[in-house]
Gaussian input, Z-matrix of N, CA and C with variables (Angstrom, degrees):
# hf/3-21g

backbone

0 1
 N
 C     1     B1
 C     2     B2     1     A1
 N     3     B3     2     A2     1     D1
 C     4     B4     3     A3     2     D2
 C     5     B5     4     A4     3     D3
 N     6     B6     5     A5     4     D4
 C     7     B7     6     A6     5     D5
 C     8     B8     7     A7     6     D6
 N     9     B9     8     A8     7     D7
 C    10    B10     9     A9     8     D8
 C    11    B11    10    A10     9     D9
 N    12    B12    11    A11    10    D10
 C    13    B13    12    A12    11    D11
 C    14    B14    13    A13    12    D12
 N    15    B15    14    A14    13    D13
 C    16    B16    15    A15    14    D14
 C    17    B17    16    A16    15    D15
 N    18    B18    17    A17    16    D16
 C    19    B19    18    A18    17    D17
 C    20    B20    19    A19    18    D18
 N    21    B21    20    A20    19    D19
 C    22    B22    21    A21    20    D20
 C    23    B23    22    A22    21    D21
 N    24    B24    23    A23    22    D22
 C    25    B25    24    A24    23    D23
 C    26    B26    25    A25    24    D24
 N    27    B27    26    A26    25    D25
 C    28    B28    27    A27    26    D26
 C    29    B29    28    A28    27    D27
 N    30    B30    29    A29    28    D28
 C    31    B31    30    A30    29    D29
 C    32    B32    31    A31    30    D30
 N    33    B33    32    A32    31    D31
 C    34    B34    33    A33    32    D32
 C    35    B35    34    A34    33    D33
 N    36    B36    35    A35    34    D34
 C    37    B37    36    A36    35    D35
 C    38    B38    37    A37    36    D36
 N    39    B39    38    A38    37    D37
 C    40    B40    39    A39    38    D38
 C    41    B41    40    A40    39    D39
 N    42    B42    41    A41    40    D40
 C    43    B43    42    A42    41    D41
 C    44    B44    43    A43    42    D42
 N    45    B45    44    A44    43    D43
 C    46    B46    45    A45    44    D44
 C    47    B47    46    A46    45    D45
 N    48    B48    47    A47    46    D46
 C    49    B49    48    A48    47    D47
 C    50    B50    49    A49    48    D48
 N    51    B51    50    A50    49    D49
 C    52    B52    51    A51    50    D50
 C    53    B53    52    A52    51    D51
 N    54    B54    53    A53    52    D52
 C    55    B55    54    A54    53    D53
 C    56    B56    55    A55    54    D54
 N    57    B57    56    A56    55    D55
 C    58    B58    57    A57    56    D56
 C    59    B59    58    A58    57    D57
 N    60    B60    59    A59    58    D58
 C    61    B61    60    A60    59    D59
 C    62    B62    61    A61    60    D60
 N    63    B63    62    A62    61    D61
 C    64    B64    63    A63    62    D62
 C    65    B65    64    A64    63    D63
 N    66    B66    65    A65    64    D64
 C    67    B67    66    A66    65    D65
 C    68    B68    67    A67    66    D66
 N    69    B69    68    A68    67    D67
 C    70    B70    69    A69    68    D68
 C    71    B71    70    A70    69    D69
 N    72    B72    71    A71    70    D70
 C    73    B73    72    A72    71    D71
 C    74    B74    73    A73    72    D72
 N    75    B75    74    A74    73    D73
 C    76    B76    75    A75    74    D74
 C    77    B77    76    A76    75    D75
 N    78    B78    77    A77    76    D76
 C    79    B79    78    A78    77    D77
 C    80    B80    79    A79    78    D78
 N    81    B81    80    A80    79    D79
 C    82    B82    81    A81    80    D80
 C    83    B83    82    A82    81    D81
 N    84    B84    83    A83    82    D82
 C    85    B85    84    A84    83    D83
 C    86    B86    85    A85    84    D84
 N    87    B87    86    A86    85    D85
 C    88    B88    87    A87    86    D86
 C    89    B89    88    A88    87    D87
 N    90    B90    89    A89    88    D88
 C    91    B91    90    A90    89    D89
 C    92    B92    91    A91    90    D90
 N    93    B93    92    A92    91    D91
 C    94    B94    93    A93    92    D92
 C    95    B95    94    A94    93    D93
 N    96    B96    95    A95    94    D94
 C    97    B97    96    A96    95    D95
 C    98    B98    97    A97    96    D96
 N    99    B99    98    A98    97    D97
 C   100   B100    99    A99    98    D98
 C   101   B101   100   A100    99    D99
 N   102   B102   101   A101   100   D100
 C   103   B103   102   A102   101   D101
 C   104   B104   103   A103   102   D102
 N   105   B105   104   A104   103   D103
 C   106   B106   105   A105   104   D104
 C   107   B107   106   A106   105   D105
 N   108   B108   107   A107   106   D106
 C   109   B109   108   A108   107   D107
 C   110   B110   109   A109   108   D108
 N   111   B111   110   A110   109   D109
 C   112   B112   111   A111   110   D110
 C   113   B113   112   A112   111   D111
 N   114   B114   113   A113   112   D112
 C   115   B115   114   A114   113   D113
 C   116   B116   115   A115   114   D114
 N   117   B117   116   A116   115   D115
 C   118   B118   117   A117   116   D116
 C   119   B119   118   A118   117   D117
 N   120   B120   119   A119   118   D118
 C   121   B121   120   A120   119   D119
 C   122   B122   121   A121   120   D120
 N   123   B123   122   A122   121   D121
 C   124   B124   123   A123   122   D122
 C   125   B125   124   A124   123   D123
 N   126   B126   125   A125   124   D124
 C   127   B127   126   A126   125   D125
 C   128   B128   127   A127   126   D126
 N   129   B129   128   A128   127   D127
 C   130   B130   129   A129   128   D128
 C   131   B131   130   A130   129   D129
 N   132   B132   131   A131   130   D130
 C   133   B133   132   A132   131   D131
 C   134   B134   133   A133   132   D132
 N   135   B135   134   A134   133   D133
 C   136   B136   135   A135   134   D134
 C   137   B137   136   A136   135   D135
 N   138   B138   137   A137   136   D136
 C   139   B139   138   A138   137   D137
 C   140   B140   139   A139   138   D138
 N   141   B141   140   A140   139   D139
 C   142   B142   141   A141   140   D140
 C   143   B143   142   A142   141   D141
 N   144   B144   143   A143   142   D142
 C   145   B145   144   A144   143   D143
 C   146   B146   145   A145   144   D144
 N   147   B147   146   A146   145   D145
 C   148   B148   147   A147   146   D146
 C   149   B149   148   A148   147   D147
 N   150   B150   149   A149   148   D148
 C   151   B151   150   A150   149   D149
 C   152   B152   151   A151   150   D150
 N   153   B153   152   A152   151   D151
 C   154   B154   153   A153   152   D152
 C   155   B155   154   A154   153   D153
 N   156   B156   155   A155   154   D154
 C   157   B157   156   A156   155   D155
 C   158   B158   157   A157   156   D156
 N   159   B159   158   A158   157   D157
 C   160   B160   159   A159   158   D158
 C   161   B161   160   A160   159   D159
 N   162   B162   161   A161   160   D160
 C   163   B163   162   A162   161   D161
 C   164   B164   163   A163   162   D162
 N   165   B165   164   A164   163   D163
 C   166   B166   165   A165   164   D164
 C   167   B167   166   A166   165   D165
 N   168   B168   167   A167   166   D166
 C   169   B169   168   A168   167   D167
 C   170   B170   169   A169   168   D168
 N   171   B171   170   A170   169   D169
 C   172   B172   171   A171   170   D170
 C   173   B173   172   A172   171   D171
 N   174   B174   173   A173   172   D172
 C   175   B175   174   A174   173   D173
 C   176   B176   175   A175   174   D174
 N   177   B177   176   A176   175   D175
 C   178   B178   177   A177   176   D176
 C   179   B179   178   A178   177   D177
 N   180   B180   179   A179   178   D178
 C   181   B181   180   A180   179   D179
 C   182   B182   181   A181   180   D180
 N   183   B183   182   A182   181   D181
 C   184   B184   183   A183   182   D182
 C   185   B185   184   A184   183   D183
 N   186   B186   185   A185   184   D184
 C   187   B187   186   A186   185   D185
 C   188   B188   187   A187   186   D186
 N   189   B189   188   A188   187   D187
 C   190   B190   189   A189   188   D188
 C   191   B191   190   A190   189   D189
 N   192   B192   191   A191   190   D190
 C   193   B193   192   A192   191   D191
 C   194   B194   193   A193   192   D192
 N   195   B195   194   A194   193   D193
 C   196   B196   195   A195   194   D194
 C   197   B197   196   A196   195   D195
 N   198   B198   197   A197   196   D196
 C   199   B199   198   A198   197   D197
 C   200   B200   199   A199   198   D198
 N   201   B201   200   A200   199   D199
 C   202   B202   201   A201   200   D200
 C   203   B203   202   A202   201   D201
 N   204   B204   203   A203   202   D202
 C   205   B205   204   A204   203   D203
 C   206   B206   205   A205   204   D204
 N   207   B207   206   A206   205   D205
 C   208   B208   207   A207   206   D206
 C   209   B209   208   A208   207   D207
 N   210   B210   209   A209   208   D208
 C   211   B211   210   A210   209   D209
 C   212   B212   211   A211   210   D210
 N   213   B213   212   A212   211   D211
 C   214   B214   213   A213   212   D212
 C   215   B215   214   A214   213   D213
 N   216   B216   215   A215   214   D214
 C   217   B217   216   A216   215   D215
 C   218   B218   217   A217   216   D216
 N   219   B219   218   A218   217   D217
 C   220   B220   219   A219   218   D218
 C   221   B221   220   A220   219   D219
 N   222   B222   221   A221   220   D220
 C   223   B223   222   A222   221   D221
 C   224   B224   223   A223   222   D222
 N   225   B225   224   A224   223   D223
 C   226   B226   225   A225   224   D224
 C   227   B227   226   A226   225   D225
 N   228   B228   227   A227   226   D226
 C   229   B229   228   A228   227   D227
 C   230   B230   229   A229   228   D228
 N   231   B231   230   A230   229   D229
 C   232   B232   231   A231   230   D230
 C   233   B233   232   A232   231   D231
 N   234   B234   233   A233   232   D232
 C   235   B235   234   A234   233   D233
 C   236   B236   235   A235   234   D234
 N   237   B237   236   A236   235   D235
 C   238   B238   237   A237   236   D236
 C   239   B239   238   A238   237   D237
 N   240   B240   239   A239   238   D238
 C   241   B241   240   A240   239   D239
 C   242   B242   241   A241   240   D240
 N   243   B243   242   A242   241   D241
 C   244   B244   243   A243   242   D242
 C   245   B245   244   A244   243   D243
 N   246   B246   245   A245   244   D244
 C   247   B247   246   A246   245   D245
 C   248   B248   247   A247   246   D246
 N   249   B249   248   A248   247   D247
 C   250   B250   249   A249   248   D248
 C   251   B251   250   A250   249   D249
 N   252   B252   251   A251   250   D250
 C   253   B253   252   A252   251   D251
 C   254   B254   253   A253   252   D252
 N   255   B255   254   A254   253   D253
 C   256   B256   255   A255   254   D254
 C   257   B257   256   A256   255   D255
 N   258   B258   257   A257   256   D256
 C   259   B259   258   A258   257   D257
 C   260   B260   259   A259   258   D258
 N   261   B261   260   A260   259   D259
 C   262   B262   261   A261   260   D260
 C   263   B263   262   A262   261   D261
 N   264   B264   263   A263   262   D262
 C   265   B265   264   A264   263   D263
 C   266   B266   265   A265   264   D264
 N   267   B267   266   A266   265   D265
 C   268   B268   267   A267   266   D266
 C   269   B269   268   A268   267   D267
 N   270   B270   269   A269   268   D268
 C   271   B271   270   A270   269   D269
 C   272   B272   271   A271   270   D270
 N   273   B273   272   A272   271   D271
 C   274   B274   273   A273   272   D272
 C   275   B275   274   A274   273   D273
 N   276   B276   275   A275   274   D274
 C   277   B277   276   A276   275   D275
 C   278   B278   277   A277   276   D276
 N   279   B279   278   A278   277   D277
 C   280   B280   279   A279   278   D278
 C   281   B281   280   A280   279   D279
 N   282   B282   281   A281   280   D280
 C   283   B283   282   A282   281   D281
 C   284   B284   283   A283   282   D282
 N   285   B285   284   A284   283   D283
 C   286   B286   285   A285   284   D284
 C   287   B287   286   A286   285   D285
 N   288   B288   287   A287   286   D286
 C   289   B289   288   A288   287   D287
 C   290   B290   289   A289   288   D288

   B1=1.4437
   B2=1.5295
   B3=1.1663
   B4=1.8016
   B5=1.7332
   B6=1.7322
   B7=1.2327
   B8=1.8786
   B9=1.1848
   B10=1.2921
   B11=1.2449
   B12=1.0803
   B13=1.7871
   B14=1.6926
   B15=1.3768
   B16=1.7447
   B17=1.9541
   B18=1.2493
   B19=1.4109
   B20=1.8345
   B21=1.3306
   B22=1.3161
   B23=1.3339
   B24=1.5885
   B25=2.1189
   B26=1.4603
   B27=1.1171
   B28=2.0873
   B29=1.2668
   B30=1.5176
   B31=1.4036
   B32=1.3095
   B33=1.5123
   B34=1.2207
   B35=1.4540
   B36=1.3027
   B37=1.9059
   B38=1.1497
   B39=1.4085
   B40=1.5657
   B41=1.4684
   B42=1.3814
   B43=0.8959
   B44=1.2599
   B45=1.3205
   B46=1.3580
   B47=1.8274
   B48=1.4790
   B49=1.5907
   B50=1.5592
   B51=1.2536
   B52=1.4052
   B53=1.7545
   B54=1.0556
   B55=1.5364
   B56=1.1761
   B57=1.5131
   B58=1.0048
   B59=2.0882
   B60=1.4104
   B61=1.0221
   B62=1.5602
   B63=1.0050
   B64=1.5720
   B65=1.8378
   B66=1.3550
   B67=0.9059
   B68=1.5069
   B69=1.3399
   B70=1.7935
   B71=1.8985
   B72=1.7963
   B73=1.5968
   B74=2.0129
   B75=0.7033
   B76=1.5175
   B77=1.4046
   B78=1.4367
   B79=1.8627
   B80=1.3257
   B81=1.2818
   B82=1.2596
   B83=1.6093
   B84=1.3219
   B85=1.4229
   B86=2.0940
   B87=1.1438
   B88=1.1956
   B89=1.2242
   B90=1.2897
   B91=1.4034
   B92=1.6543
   B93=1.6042
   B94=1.0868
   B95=2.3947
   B96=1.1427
   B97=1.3349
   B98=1.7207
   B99=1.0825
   B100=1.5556
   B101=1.6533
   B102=0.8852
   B103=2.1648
   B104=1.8431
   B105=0.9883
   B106=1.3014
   B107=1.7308
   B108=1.0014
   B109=1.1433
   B110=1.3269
   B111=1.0919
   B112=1.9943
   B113=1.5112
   B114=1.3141
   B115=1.4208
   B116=1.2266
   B117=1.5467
   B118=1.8558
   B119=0.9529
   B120=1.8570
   B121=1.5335
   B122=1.4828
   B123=1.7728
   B124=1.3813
   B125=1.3004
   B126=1.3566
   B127=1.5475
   B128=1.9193
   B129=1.6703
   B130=0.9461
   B131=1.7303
   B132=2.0291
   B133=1.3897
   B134=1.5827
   B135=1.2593
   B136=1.7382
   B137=1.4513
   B138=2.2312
   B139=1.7758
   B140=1.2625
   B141=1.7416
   B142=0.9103
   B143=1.7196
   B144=0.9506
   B145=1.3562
   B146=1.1601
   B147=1.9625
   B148=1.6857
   B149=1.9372
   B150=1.4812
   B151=2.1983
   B152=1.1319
   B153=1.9668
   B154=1.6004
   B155=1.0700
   B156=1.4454
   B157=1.0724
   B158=1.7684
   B159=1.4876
   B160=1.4957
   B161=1.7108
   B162=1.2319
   B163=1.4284
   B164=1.6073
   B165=1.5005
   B166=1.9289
   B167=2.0201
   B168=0.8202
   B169=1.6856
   B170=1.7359
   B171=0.8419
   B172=1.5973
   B173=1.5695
   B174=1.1190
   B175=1.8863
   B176=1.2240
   B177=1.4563
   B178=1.6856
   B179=1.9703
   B180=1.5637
   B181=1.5063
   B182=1.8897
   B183=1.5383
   B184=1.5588
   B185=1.5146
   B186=1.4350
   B187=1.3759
   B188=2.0696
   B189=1.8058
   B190=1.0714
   B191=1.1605
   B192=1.3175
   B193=1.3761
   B194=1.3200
   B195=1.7009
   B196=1.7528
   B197=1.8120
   B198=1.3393
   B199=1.7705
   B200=1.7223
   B201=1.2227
   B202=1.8002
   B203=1.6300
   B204=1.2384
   B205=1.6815
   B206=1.3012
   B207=1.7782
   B208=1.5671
   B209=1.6799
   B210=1.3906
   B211=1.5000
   B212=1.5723
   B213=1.0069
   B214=1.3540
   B215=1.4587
   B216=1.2770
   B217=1.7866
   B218=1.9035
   B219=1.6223
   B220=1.4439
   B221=1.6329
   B222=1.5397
   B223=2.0183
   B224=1.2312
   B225=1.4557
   B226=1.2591
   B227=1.6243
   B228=1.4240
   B229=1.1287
   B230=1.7375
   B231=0.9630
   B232=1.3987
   B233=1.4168
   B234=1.7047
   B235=1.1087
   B236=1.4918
   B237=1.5114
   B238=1.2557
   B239=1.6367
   B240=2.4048
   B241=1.2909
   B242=1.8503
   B243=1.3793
   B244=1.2295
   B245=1.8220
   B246=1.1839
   B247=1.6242
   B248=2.0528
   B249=1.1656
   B250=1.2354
   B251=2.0281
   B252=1.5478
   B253=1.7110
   B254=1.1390
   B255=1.4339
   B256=1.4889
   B257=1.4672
   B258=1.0857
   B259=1.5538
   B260=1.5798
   B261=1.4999
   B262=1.2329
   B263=1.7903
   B264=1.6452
   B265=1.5450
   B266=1.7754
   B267=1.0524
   B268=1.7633
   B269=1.4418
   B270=1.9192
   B271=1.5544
   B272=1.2592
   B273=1.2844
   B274=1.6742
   B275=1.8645
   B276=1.2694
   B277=1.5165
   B278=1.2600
   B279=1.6449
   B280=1.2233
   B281=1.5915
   B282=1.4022
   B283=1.7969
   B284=1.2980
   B285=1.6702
   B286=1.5441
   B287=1.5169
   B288=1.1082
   B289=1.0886
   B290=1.8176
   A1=110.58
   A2=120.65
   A3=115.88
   A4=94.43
   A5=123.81
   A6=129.80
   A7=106.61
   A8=116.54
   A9=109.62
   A10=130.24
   A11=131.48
   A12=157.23
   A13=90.02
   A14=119.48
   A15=114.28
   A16=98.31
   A17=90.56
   A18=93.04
   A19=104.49
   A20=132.40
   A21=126.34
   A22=137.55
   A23=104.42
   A24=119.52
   A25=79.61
   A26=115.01
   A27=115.43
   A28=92.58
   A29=124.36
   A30=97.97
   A31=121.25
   A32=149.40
   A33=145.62
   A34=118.85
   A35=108.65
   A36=117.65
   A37=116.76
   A38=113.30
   A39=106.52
   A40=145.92
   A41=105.66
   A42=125.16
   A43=139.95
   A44=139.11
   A45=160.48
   A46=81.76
   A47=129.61
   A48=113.94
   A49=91.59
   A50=122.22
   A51=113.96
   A52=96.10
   A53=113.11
   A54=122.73
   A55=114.22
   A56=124.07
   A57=109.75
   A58=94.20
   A59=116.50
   A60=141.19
   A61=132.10
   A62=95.47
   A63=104.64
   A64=108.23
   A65=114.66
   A66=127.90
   A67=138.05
   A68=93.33
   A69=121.21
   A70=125.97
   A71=70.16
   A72=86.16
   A73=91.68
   A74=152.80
   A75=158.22
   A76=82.53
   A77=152.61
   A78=128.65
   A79=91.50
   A80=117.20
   A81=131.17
   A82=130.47
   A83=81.25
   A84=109.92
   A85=95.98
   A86=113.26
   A87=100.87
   A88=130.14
   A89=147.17
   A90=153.38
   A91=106.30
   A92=99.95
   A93=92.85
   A94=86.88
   A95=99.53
   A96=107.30
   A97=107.55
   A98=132.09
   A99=137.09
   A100=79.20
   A101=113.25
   A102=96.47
   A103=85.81
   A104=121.66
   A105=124.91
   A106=103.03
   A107=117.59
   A108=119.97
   A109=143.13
   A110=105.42
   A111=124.70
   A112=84.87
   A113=109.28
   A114=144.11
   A115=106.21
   A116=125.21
   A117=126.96
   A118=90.20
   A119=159.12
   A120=128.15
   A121=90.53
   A122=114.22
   A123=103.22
   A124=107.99
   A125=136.54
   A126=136.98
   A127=101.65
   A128=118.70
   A129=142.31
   A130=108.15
   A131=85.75
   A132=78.67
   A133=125.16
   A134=115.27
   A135=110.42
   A136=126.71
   A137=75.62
   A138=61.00
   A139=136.36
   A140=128.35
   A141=141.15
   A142=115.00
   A143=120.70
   A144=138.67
   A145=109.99
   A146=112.32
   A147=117.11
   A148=100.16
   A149=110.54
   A150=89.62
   A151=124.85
   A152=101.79
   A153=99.97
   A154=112.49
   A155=141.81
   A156=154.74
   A157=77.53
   A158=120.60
   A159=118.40
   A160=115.60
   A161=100.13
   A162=125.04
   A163=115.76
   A164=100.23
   A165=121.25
   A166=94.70
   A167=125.27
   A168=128.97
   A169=86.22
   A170=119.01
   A171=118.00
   A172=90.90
   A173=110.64
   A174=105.08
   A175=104.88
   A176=107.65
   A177=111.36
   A178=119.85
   A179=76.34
   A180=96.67
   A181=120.63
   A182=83.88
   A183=93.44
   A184=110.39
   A185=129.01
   A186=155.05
   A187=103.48
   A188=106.87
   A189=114.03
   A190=127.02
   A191=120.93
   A192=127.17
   A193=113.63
   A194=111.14
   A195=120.00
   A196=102.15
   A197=107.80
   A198=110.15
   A199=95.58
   A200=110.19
   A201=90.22
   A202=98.65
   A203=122.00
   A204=128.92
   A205=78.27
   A206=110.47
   A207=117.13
   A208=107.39
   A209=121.38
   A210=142.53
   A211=87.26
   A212=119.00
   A213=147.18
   A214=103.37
   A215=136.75
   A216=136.32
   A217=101.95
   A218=85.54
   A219=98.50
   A220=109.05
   A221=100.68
   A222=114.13
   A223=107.67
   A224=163.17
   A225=154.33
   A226=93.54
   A227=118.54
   A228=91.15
   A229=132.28
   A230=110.00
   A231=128.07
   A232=97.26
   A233=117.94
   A234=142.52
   A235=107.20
   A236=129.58
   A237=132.02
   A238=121.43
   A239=87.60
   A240=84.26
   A241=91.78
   A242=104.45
   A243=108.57
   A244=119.48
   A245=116.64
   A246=143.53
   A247=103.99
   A248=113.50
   A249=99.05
   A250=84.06
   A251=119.61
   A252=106.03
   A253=109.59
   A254=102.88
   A255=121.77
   A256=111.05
   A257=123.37
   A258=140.02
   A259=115.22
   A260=119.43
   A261=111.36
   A262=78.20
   A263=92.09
   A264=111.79
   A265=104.62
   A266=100.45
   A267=110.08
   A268=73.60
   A269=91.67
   A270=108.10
   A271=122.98
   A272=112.83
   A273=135.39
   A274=109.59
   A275=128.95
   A276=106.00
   A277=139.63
   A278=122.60
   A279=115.97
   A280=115.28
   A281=73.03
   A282=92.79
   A283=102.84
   A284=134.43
   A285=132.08
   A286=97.48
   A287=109.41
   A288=110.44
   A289=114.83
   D1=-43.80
   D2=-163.70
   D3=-98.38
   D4=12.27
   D5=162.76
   D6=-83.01
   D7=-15.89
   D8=158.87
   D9=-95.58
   D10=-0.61
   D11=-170.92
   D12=-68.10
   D13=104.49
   D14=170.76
   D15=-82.79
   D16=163.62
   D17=-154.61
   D18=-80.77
   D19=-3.79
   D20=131.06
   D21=-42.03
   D22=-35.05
   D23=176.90
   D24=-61.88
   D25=-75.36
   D26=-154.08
   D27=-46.17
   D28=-88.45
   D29=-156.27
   D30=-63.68
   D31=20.35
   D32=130.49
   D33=-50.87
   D34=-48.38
   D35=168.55
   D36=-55.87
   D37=-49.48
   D38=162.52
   D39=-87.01
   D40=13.99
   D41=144.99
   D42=-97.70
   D43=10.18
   D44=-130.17
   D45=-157.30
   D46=-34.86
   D47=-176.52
   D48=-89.22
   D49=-20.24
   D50=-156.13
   D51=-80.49
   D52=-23.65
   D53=-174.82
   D54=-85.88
   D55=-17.00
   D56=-155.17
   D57=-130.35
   D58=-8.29
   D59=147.46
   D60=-73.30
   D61=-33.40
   D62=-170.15
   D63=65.32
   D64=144.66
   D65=164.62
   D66=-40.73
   D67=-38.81
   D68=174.05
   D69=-54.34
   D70=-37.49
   D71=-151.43
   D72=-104.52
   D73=29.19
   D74=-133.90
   D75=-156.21
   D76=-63.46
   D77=-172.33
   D78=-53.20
   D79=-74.86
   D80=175.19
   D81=16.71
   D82=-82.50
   D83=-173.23
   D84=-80.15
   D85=-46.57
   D86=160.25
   D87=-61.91
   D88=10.56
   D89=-154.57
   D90=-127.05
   D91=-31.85
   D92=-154.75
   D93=-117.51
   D94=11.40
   D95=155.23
   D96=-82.84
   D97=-44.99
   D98=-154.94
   D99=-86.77
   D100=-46.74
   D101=-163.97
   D102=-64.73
   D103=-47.56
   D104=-172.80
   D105=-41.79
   D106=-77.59
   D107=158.19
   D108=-39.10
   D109=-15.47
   D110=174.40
   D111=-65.25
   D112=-86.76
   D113=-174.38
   D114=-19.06
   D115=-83.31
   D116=168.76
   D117=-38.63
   D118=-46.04
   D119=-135.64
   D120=-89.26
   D121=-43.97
   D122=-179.60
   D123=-64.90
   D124=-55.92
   D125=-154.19
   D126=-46.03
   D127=-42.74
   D128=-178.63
   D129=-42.35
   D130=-61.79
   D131=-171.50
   D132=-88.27
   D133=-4.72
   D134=160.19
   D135=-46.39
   D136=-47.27
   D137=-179.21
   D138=-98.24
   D139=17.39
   D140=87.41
   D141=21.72
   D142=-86.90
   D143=-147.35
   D144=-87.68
   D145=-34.36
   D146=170.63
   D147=-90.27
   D148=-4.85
   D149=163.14
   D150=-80.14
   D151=-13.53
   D152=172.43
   D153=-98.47
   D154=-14.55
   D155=-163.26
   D156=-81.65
   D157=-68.61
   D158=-168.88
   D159=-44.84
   D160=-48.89
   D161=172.84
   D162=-35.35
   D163=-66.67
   D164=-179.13
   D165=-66.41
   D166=7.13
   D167=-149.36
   D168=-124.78
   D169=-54.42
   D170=-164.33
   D171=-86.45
   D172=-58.95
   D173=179.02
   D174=-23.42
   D175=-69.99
   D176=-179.58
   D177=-31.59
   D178=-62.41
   D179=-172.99
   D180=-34.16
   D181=-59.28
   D182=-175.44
   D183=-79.68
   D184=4.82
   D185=-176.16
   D186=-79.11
   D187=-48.11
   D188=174.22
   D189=-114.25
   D190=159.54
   D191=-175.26
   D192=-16.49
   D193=133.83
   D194=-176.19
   D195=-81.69
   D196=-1.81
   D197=-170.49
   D198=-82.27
   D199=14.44
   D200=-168.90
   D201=-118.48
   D202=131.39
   D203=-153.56
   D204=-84.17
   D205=141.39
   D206=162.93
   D207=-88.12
   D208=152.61
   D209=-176.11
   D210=-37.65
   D211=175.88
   D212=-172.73
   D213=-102.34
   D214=97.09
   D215=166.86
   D216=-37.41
   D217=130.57
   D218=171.87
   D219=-125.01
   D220=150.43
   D221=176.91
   D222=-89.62
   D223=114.80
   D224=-165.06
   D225=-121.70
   D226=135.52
   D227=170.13
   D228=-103.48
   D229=46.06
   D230=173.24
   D231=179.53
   D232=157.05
   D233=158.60
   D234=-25.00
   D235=126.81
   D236=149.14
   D237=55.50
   D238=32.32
   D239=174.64
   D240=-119.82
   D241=117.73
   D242=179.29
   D243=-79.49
   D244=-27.65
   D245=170.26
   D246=-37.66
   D247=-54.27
   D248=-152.44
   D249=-123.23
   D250=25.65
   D251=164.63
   D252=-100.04
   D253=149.83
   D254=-179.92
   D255=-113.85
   D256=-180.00
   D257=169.10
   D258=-78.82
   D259=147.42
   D260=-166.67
   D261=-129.75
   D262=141.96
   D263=-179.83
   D264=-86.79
   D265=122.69
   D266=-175.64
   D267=-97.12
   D268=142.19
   D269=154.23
   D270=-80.18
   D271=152.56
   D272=167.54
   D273=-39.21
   D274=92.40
   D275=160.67
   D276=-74.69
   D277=37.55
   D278=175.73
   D279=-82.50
   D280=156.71
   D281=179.08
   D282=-80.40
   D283=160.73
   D284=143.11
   D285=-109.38
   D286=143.92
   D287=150.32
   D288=142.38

């Protein structure tokens, strides 16, 4: 799409943000896109880093004795906020019958 843009369209487009942005506010708002982006790249890569961490964790797990109760699953509601997670109720697997 912006391979058909003749190079009069662009600088009309960018001029049409510059007007309607103001000059002032354009580092700005660009500055605080790139931290934006810092942030997801790290947030990304933890967790990344805690599926293998989970991963190398269960290897173990199922490695030792099945008599040892695993932690209780918790809901956090954001990344690496321990303050407001709770416990999640696993259902019962019995059979009837």
């Amino acid at each position: 799409m912006i391979g058909n843009l003749k190079p009069l369209e662009l600088l009309l487009i960018i001029a049409v943000i510059f007007l309607l942005f103001g000059a002032k506010k354009l580092p700005d708002m660009a500055r605080s896109l790139g931290k934006s982006a810092r942030i997801l790249k790290s947030e990304a890569k933890a967790m990344k880093q805690d599926g293998q961490a989970e991963d190398a964790a269960a290897a173990t797990v199922a490695d030792q004795a099945p008599q040892q109760a695993a932690a209780p699953r918790t809901i956090q509601a954001s990344p690496g906020d321990v303050t407001s997670a709770r416990p999640v109720g696993e259902p019962n697997r019995t059979t009837q019958g």
